[in-house]
Residue, then its C-alpha position, 0 to 999 in steps of 0.5 A: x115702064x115708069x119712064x115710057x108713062x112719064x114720056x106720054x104724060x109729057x107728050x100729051x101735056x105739051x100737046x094740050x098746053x099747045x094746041x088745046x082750045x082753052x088755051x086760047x081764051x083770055x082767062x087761061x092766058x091770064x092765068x099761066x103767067x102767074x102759074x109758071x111764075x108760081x112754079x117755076x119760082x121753086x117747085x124743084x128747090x123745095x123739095x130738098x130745102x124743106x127735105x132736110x129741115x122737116x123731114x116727114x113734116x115737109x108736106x105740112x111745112x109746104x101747106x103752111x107757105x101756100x096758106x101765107x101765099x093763098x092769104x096774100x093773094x086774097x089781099x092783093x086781089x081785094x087791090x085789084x078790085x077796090x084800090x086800082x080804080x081809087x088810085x086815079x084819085x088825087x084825093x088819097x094822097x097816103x094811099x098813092x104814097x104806100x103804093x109807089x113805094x111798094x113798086x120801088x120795093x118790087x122793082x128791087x125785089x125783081x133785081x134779086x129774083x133774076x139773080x135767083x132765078x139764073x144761080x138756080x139754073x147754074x145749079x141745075x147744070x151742074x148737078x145734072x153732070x153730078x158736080x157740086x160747085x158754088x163757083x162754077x154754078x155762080x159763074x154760069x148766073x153771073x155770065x147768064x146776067x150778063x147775057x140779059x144785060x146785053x139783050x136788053x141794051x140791043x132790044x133781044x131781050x123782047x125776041x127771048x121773052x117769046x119763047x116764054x109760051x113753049x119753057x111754061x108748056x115744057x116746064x108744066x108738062x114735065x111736072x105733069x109727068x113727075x107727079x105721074x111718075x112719082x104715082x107709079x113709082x109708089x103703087x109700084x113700091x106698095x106692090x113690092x111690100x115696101x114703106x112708102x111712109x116719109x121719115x119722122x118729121x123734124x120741128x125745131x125752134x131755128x125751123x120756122x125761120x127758116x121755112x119763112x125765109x123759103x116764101x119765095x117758092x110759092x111768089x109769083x101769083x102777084x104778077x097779075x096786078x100789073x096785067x091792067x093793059x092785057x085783061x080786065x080786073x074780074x079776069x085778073x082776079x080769077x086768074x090769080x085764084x087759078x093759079x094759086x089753087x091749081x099750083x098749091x095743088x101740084x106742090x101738095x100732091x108732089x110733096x105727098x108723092x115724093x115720101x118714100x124719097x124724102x130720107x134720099x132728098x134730106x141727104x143729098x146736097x145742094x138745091x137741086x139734089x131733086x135731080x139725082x134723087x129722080x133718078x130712082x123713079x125713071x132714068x130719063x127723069x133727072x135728064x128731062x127735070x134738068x131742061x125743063x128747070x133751065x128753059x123755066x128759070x131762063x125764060x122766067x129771068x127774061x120776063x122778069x128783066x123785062x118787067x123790072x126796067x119797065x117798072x124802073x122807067x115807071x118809078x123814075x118818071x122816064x129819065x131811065x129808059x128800058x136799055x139802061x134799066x137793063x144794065x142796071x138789073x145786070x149789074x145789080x144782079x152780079x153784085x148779089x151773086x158775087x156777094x151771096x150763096x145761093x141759099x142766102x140769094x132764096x132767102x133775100x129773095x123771099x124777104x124783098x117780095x114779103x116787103x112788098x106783099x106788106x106794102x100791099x096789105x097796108x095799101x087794102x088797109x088804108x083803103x078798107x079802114x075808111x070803108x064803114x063796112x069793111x073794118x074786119x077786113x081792115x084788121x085782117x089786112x093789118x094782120x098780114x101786113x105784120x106777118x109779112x114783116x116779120x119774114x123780112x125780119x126774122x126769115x133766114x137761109x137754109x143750112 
């Protein structure tokens, strides 16, 4: 019964993501972007991750990095709004100055996140056929890497990208019909007179550098400060708001449903452990995650390919063209995965995006400090600007 739910939920959200009207306005448009990149930047290799470092915590855990996200996404909207039209400005040079640096920051931090994004899709691979492999799961990222390098020199990498509209509806409606599924399971559990309460939480003292060094799981709500060309700033705006309400929503309520899992989940190994666990709530799930997860993180991988040499034509003043951008992305991108883990590769990740969310918050500051009635904002800014830090700092991969 669980899986014939779970497949009109998939159904009946491919068809709305598809063919419904609102998702033709501009607002939506703009707003599923930041959404899957959201998501798909770790929905699924969360779960165990905080799993087997918190325990019944995890849920809380979660909370916590959407609070930090939710917190960032308010300064990066303050951006959109107040520092975007200063930036024409010759006059703010100090401005100008911590802006360009933090696009060299995101054009790095977009290097790894291909690579993160293509060894998590290895993984997902393997662990559909039950198989834990670090090699092998590399070898697969390093060949995809490889892949977008090549695309990007031909100029495929533009054709790929279009299938970005039909991974984000696949990705989202298999989730819709996860948290379903996880629903059902759980009122059937109850029925049967089971727990369905998560097991003891677990705090440590190495815990919280570890949950910073997981901040790459709830990345991706920036991408609309560099959707200028497409959509006017109050819809940028509103779009990141939705994105980030809606996905700490989708990870909250997933966290809370996956309780009586959460001992399964701590136990089982590797990043993608999500997949064989799901087996227990329907058949057809570990089967439907898996596809969904490969056409997410291939389609995410791409448009981030495409983003970073457009950027990296953007820093270098045009002297590096998209085609050679795309070959350097390539062979950064094998370099970290030949050099990293994959936890290591999350953990990397997640320090180069708090880098740049830092750099943003000391471009708000530097503008709202100058600005007589925004000083508290101005000591918020700061504020964050200091905890972005100290992920880069102290952050560190999962066990």
């Amino acid at each position: 019964m669980t899986s014939i739910i779970f497949g009109a939920t998939v159904a009946i959200s491919i068809a709305l993501l598809l063919f419904a009207p609102f998702t033709k306005s501009a607002l939506w448009r703009a707003t599923v972007t930041p959404l899957a990149s959201i998501i798909g930047s770790g929905f699924l290799v969360s779960a165990p991750l905080l799993a087997r470092e918190f325990g019944g915590y995890a849920a809380p855990a979660m909370a916590l990095l959407i609070a930090v996200a939710m917190l960032v996404g308010w300064t990066i909207r303050y951006n959109i709004r107040n520092v975007e039209p200063a930036l024409g400005s010759a006059k703010d040079k100090a401005l100008q100055s911590i802006e360009s640096l933090s696009h060299i920051v995101l054009a790095f931090a977009y290097f790894i996140s291909v690579a993160y994004y293509l060894s998590l899709l290895g993984h997902f691979i393997l662990q559909s056929m039950n198989v834990q492999n670090e090699l092998v799961a590399n070898g697969i990222a390093i060949g995809l890497v490889a892949l977008i390098g090549f695309l990007g020199w031909t100029g495929g990498a533009e054709k790929v990208s279009s299938i970005e509209r039909y991974a984000t509806a696949l990705n989202l409606s298999v989730i819709a019909g996860l948290l379903v599924a996880l629903a059902v399971y759980a009122v059937l559990l109850i029925g049967d007179g089971q727990s369905v309460r998560p097991p003891p939480g677990r705090l440590e003292a190495s815990s919280l550098p570890v949950l910073l060094g997981l901040l790459i799981v709830v990345q991706g709500f920036e991408t609309t400060r560099f959707m200028g060309d497409e959509f006017d700033s109050e819809t940028r705006q509103k779009a990141m708001r939705i994105a980030q309400i809606m996905s700490g929503i989708i990870y909250i309520a997933f966290f809370i449903l996956l309780s009586p899992l959460m001992s399964e989940l701590a136990k089982g190994s590797g990043v993608a452990a999500i997949i064989t666990v799901s087996g227990a709530v329907a058949v057809v799930l570990p089967l439907s995650l898996t596809a969904a997860a490969v056409a997410s993180q291939f389609s995410a991988s791409v448009a981030d390919s495409l983003g970073d040499a457009g950027l990296i034509e953007q820093i270098s003043g045009g002297k590096v063209d998209p085609r050679h951008g795309y070959v350097l992305i390539s062979g950064v991108g094998i370099a970290i995965l030949v050099s990293l883990d994959v936890n290591a590769v999350i953990a990397l990740a997640s320090r180069a995006f708090a880098l740049f969310y830092a750099l943003q918050c000391m471009v708000a500051w530097e503008h709202a400090r100058k600005q007589k009635e925004e000083k508290h904002k101005a000591l918020a800014f700061m504020a964050l600007s200091i905890l972005c830090a100290m992920i880069v700092i102290f952050g560190v991969p999962a066990e």
